[in-house]
PQR file with spaces between the fields and no chain letter, atoms N, CA, C, O and H, PARSE charges and radii, in Angstrom:
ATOM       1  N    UNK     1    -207.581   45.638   55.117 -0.4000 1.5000
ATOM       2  CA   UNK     1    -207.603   47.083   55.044 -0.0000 2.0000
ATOM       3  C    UNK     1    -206.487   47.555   54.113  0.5500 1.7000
ATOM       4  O    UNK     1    -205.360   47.060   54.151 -0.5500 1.4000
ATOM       5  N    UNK     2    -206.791   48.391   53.397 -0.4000 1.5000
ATOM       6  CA   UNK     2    -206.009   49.362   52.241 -0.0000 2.0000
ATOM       7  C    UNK     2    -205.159   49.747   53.313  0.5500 1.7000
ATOM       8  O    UNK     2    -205.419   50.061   54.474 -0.5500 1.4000
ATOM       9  H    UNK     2    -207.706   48.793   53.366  0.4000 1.0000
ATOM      10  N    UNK     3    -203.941   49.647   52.600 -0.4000 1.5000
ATOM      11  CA   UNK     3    -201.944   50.649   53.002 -0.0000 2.0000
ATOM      12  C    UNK     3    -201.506   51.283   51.801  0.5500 1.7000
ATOM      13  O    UNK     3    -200.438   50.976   51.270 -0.5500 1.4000
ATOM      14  H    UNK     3    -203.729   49.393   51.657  0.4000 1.0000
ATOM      15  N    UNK     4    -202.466   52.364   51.235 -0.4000 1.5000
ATOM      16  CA   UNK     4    -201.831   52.692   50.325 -0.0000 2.0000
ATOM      17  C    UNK     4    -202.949   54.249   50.667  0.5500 1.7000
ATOM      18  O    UNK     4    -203.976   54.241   51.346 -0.5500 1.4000
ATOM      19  H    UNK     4    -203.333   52.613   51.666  0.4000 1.0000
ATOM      20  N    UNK     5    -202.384   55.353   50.012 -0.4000 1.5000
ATOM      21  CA   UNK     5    -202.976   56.272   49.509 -0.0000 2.0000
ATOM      22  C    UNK     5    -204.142   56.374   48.541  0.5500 1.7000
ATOM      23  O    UNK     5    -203.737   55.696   47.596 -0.5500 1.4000
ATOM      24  H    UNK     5    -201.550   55.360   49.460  0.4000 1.0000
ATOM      25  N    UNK     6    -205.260   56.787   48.238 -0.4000 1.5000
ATOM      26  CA   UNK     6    -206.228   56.858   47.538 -0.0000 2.0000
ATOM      27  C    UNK     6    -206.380   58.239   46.757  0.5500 1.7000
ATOM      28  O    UNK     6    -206.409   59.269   47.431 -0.5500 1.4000
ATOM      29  H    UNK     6    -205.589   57.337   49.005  0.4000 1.0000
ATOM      30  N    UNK     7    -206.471   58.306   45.494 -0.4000 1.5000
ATOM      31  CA   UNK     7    -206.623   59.722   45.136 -0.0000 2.0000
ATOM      32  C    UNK     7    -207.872   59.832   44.534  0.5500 1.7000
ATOM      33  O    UNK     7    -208.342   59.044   43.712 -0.5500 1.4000
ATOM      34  H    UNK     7    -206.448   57.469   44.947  0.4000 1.0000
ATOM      35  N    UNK     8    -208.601   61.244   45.152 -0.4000 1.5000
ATOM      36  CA   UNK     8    -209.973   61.123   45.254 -0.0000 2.0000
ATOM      37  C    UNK     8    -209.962   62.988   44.771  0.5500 1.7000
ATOM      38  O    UNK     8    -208.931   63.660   44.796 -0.5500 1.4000
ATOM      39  H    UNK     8    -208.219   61.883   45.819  0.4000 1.0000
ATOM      40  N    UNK     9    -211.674   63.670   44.264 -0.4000 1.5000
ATOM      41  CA   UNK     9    -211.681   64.458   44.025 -0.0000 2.0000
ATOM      42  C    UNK     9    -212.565   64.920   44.676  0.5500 1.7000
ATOM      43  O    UNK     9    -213.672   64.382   44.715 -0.5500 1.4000
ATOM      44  H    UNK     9    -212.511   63.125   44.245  0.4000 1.0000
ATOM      45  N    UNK    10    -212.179   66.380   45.547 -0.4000 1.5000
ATOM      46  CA   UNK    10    -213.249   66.736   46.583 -0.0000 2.0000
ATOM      47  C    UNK    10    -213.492   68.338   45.767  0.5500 1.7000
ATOM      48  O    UNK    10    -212.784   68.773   44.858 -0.5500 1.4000
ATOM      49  H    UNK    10    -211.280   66.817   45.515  0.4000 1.0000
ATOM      50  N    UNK    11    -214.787   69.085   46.436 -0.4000 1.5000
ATOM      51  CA   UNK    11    -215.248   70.258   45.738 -0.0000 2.0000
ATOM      52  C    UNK    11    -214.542   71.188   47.026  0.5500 1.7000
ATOM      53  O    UNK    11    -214.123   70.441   47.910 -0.5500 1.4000
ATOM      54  H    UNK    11    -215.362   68.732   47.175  0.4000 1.0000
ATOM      55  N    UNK    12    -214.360   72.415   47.267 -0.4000 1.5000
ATOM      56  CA   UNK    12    -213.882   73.137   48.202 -0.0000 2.0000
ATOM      57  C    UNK    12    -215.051   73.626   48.754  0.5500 1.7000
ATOM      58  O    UNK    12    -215.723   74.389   48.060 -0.5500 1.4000
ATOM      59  H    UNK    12    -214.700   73.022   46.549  0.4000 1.0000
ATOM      60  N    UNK    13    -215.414   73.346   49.835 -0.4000 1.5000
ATOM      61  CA   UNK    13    -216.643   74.295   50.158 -0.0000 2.0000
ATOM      62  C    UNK    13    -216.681   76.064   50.261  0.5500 1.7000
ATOM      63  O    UNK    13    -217.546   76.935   50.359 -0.5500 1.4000
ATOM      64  H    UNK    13    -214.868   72.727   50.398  0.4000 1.0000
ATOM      65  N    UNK    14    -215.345   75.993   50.183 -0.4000 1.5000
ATOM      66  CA   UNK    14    -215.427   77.793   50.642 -0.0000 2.0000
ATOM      67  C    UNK    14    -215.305   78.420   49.099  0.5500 1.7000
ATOM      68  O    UNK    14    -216.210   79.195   48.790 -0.5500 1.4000
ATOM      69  H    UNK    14    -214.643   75.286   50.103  0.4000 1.0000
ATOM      70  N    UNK    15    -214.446   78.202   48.268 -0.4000 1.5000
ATOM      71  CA   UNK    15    -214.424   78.659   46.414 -0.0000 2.0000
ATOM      72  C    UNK    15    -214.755   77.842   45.567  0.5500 1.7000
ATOM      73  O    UNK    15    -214.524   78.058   44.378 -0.5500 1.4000
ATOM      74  H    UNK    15    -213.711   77.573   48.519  0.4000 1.0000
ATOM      75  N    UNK    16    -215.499   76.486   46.085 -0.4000 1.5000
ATOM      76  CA   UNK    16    -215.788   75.678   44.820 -0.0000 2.0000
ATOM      77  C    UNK    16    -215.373   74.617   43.754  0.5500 1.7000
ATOM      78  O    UNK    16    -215.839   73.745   43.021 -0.5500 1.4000
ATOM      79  H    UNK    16    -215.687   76.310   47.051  0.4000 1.0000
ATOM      80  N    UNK    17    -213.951   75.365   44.202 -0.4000 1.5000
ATOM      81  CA   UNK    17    -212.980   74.720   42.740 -0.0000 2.0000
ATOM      82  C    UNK    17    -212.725   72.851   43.403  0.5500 1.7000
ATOM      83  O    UNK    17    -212.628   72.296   44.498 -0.5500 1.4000
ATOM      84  H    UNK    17    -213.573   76.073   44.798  0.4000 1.0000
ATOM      85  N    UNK    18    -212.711   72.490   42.049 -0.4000 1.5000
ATOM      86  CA   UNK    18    -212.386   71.009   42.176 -0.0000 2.0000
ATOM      87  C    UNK    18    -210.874   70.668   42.732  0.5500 1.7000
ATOM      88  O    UNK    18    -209.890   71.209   42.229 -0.5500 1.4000
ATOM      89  H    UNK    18    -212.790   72.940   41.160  0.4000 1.0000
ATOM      90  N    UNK    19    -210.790   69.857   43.661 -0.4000 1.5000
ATOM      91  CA   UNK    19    -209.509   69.605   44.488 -0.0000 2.0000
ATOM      92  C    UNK    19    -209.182   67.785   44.444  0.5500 1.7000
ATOM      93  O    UNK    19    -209.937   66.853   44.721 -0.5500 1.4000
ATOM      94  H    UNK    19    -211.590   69.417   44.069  0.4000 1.0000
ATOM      95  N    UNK    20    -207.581   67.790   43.923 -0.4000 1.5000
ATOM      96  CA   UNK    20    -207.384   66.059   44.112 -0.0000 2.0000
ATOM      97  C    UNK    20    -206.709   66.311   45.400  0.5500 1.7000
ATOM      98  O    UNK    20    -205.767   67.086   45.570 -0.5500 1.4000
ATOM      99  H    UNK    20    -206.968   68.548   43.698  0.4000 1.0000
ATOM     100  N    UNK    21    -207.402   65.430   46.468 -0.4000 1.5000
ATOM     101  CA   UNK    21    -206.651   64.932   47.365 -0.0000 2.0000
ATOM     102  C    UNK    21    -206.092   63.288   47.832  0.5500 1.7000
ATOM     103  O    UNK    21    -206.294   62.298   47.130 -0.5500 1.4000
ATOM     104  H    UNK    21    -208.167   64.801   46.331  0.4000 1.0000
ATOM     105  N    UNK    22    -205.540   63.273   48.835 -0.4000 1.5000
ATOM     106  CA   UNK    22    -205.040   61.645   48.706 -0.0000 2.0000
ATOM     107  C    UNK    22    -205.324   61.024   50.552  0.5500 1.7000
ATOM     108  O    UNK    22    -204.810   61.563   51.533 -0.5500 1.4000
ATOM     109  H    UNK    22    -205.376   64.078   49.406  0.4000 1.0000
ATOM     110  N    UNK    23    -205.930   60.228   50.579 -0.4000 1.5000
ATOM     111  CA   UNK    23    -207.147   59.494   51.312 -0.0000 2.0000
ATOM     112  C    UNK    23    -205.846   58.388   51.574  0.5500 1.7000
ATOM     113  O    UNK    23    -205.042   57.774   50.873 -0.5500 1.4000
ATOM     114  H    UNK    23    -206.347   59.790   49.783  0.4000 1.0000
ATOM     115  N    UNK    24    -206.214   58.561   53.266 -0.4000 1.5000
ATOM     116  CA   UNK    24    -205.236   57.501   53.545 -0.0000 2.0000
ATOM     117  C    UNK    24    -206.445   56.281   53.839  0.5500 1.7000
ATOM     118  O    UNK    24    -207.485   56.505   54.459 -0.5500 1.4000
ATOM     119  H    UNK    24    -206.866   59.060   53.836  0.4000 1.0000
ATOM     120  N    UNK    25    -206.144   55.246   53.379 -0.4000 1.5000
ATOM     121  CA   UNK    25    -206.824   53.975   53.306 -0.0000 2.0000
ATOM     122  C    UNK    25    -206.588   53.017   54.374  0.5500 1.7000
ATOM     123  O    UNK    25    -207.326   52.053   54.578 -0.5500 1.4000
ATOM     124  H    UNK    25    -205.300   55.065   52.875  0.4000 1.0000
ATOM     125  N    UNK    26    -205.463   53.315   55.109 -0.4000 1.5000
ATOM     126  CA   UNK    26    -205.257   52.389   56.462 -0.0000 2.0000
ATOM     127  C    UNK    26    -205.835   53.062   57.677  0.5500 1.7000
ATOM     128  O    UNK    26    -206.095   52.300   58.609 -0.5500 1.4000
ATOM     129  H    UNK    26    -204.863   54.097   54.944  0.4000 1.0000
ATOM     130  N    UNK    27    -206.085   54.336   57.849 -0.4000 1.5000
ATOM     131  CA   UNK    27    -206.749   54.998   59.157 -0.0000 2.0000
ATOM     132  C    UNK    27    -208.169   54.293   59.463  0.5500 1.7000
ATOM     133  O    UNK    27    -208.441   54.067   60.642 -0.5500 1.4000
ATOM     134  H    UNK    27    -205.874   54.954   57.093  0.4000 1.0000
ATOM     135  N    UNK    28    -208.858   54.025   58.703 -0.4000 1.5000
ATOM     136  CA   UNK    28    -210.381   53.759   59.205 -0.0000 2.0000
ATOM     137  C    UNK    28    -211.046   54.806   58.779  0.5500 1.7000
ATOM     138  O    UNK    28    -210.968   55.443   57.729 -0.5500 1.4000
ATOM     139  H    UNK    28    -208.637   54.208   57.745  0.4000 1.0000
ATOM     140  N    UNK    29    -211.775   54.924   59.801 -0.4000 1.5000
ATOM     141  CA   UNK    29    -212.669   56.141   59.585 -0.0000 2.0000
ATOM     142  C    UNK    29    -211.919   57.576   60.583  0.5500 1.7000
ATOM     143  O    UNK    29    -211.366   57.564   61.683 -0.5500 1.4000
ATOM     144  H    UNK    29    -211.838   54.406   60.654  0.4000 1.0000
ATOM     145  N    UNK    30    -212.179   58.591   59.719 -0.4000 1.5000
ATOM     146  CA   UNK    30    -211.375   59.300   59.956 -0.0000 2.0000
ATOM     147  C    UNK    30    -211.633   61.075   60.079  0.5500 1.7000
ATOM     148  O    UNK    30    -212.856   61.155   59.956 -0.5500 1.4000
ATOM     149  H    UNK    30    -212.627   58.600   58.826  0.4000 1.0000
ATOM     150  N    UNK    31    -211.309   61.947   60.188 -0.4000 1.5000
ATOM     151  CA   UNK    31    -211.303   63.205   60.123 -0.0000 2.0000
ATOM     152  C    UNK    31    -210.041   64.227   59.885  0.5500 1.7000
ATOM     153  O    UNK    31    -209.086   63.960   60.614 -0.5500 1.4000
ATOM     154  H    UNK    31    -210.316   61.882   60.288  0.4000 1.0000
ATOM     155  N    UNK    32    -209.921   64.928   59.334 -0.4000 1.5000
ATOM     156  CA   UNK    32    -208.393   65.700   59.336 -0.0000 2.0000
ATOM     157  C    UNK    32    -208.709   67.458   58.698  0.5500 1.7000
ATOM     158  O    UNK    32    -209.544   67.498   57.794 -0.5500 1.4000
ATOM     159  H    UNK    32    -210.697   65.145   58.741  0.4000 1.0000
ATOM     160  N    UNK    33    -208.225   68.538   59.036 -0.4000 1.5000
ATOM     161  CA   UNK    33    -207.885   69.100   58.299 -0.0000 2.0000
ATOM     162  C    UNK    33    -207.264   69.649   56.813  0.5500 1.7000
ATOM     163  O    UNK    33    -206.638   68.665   56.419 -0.5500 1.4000
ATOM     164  H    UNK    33    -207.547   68.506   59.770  0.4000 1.0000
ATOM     165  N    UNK    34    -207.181   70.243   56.239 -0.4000 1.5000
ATOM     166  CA   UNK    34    -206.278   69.942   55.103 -0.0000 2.0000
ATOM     167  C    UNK    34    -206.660   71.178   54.326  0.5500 1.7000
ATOM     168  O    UNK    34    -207.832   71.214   53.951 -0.5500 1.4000
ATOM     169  H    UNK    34    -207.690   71.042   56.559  0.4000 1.0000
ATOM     170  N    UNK    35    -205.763   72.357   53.968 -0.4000 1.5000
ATOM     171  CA   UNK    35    -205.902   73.767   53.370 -0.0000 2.0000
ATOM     172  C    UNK    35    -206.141   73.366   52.125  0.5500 1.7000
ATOM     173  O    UNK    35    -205.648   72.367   51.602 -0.5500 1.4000
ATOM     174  H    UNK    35    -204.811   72.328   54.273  0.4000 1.0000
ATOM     175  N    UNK    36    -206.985   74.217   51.568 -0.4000 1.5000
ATOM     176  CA   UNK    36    -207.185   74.141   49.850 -0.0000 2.0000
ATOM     177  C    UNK    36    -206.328   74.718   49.314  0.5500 1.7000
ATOM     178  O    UNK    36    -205.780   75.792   49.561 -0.5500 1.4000
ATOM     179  H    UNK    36    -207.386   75.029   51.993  0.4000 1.0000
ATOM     180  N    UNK    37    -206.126   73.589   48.131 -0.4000 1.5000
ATOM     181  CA   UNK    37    -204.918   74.514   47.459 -0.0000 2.0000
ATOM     182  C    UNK    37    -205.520   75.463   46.514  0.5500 1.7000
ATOM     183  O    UNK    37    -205.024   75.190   45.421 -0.5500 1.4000
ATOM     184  H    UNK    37    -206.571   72.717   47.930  0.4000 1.0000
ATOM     185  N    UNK    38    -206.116   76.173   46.421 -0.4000 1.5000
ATOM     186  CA   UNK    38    -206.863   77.446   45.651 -0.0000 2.0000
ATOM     187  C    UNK    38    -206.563   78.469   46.551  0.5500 1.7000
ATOM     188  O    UNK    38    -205.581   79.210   46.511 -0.5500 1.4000
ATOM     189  H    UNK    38    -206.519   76.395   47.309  0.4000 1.0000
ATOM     190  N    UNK    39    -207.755   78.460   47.620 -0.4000 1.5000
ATOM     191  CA   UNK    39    -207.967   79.566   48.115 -0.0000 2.0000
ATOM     192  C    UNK    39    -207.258   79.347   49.958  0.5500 1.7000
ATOM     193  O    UNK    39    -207.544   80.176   50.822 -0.5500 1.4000
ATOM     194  H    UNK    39    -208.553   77.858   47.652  0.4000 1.0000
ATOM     195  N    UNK    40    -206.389   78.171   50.247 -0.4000 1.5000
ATOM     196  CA   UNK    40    -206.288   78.439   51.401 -0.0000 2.0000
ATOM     197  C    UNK    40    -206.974   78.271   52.823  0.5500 1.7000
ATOM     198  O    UNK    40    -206.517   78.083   53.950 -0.5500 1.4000
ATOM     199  H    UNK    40    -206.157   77.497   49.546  0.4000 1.0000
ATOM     200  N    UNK    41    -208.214   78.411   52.331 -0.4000 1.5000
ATOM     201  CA   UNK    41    -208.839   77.873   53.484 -0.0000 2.0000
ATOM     202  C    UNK    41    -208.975   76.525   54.362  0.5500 1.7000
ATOM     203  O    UNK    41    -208.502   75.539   53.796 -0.5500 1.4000
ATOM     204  H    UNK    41    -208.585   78.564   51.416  0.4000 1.0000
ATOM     205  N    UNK    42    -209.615   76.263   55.830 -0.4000 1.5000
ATOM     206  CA   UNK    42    -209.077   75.315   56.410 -0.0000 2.0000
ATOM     207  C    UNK    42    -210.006   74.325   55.569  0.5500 1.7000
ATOM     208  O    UNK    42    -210.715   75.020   54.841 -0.5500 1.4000
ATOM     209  H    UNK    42    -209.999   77.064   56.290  0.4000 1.0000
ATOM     210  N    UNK    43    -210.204   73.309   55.436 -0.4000 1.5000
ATOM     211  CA   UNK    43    -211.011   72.172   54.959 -0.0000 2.0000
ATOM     212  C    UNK    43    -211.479   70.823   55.396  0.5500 1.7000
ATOM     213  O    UNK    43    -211.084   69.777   54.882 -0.5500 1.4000
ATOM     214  H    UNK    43    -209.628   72.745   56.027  0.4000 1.0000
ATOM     215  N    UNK    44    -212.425   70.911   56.467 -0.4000 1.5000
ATOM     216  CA   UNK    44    -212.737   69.492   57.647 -0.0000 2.0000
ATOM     217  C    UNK    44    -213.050   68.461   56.514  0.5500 1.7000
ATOM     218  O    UNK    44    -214.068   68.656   55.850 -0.5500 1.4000
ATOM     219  H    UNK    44    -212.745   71.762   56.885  0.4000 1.0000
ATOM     220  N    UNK    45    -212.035   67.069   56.158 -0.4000 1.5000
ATOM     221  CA   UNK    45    -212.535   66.197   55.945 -0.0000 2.0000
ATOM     222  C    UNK    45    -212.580   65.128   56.344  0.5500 1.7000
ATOM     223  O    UNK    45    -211.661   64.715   57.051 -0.5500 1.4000
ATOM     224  H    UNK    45    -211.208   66.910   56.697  0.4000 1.0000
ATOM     225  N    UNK    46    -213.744   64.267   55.998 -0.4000 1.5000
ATOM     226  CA   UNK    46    -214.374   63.253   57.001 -0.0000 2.0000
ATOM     227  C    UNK    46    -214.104   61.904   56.516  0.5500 1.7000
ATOM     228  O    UNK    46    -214.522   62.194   55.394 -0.5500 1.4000
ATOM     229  H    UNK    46    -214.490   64.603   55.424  0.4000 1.0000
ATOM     230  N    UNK    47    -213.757   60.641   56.383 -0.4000 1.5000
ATOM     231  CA   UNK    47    -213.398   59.688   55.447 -0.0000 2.0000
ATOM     232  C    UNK    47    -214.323   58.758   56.357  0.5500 1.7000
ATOM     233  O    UNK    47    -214.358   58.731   57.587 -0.5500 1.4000
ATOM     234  H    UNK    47    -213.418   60.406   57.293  0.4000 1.0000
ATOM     235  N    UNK    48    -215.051   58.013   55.463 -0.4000 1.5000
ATOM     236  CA   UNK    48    -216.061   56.862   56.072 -0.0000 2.0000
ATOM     237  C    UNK    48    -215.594   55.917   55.321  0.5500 1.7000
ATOM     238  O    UNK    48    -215.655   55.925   54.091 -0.5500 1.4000
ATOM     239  H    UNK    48    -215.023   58.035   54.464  0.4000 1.0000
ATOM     240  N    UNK    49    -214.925   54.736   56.244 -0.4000 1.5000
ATOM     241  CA   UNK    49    -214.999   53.032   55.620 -0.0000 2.0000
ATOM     242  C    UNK    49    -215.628   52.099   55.777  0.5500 1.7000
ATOM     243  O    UNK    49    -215.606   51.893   56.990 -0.5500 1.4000
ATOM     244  H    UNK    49    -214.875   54.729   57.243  0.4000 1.0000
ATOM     245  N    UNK    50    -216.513   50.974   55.050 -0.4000 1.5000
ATOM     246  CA   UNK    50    -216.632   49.639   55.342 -0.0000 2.0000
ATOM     247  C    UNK    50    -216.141   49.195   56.172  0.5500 1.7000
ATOM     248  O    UNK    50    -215.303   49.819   56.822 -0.5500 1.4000
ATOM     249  H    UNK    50    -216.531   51.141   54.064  0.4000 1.0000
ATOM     250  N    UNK    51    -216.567   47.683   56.505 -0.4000 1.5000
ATOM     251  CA   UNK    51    -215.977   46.842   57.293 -0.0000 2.0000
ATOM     252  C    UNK    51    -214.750   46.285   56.060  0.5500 1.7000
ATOM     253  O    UNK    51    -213.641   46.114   56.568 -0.5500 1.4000
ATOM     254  H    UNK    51    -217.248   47.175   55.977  0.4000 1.0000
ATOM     255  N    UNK    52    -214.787   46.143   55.324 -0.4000 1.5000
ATOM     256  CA   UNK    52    -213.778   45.627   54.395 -0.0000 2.0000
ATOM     257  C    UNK    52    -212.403   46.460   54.197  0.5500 1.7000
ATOM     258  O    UNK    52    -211.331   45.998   53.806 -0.5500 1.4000
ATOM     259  H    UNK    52    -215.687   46.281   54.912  0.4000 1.0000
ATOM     260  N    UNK    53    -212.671   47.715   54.539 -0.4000 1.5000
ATOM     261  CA   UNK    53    -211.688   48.616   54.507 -0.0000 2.0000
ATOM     262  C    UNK    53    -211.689   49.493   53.042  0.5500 1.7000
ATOM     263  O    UNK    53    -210.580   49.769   52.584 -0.5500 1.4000
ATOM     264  H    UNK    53    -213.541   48.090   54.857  0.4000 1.0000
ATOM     265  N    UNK    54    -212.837   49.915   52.333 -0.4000 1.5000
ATOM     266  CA   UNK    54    -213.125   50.191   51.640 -0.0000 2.0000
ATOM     267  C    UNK    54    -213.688   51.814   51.912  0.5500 1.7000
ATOM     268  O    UNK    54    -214.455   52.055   52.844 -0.5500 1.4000
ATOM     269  H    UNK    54    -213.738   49.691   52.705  0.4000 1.0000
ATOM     270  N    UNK    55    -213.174   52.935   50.924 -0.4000 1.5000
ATOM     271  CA   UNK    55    -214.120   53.941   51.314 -0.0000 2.0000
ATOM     272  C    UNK    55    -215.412   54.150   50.605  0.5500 1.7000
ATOM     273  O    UNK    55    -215.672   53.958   49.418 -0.5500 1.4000
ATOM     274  H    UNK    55    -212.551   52.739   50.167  0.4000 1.0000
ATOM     275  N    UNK    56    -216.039   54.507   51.406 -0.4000 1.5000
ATOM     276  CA   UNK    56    -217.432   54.808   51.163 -0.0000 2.0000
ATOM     277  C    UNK    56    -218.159   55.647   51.001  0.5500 1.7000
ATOM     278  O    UNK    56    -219.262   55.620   50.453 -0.5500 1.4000
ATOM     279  H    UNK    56    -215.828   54.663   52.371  0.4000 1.0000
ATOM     280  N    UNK    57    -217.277   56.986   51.745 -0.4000 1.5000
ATOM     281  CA   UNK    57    -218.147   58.550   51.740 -0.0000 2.0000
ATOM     282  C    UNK    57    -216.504   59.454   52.217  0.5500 1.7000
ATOM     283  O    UNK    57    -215.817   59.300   53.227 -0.5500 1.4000
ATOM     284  H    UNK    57    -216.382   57.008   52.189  0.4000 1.0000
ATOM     285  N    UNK    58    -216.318   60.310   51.124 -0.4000 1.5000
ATOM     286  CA   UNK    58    -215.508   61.531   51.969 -0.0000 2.0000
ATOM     287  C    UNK    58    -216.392   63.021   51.561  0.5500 1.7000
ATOM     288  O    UNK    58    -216.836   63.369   50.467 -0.5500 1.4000
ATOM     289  H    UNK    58    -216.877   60.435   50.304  0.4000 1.0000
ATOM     290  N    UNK    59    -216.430   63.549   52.566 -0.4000 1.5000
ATOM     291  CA   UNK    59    -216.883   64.485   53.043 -0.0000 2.0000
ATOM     292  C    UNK    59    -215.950   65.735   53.349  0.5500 1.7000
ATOM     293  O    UNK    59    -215.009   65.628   54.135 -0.5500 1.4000
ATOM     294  H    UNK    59    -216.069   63.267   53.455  0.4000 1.0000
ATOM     295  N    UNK    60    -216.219   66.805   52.762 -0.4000 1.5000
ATOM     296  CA   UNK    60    -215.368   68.178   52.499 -0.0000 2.0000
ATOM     297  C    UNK    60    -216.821   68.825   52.767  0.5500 1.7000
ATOM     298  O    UNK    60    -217.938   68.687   52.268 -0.5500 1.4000
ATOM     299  H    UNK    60    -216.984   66.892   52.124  0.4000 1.0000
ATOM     300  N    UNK    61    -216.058   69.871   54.165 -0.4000 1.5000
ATOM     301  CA   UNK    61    -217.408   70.837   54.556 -0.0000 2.0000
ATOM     302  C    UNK    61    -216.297   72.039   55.643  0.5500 1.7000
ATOM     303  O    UNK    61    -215.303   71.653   56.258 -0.5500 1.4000
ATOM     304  H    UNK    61    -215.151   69.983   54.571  0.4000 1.0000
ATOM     305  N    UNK    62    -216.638   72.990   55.632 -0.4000 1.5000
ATOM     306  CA   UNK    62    -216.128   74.138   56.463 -0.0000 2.0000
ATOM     307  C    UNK    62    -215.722   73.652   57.276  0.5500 1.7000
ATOM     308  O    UNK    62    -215.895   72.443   57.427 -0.5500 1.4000
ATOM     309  H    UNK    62    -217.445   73.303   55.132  0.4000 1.0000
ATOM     310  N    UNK    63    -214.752   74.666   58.453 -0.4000 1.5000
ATOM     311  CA   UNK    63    -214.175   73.915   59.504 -0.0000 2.0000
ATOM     312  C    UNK    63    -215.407   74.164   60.779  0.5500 1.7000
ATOM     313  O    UNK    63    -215.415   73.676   61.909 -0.5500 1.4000
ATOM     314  H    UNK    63    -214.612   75.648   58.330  0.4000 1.0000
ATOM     315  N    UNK    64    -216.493   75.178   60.087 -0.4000 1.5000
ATOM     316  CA   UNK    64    -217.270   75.516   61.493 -0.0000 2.0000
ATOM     317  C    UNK    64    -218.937   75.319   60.896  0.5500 1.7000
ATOM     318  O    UNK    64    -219.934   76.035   60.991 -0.5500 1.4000
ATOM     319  H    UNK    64    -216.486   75.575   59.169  0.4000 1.0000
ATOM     320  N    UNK    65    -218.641   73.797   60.159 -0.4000 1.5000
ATOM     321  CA   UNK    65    -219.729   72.964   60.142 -0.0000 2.0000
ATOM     322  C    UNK    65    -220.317   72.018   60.942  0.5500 1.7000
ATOM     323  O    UNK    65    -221.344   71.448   60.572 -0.5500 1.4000
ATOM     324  H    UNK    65    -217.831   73.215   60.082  0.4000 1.0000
């Protein structure tokens, strides 16, 4: 399993704008909050890994999705 940070580019669901965020690679699979830096809003994201410890899917969607 990854011990390092991942920098990844998510869309904001609430304004759109393109966002780098940084994907922790040792949690697993995962969920967290995290405000956009544009507009502020809350931002549910979802991190899906392999068995290898690899990511596979992050997911940026409203907090009342």
């Amino acid at each position: 399993m990854s011990n390092v940070l991942n920098s990844s580019h998510i869309y904001c669901p609430y304004c759109g704008e393109s966002l780098e965020i940084l994907v922790d690679g040792s949690a697993g699979n995962h969920s967290y909050i995290e405000d956009c830096q544009v507009c502020c809003a809350p931002i549910e994201i979802t991190v899906a890994m392999d068995e290898t410890g690899e990511i596979v899917e992050i997911l940026a969607q409203t907090d009342s999705e």
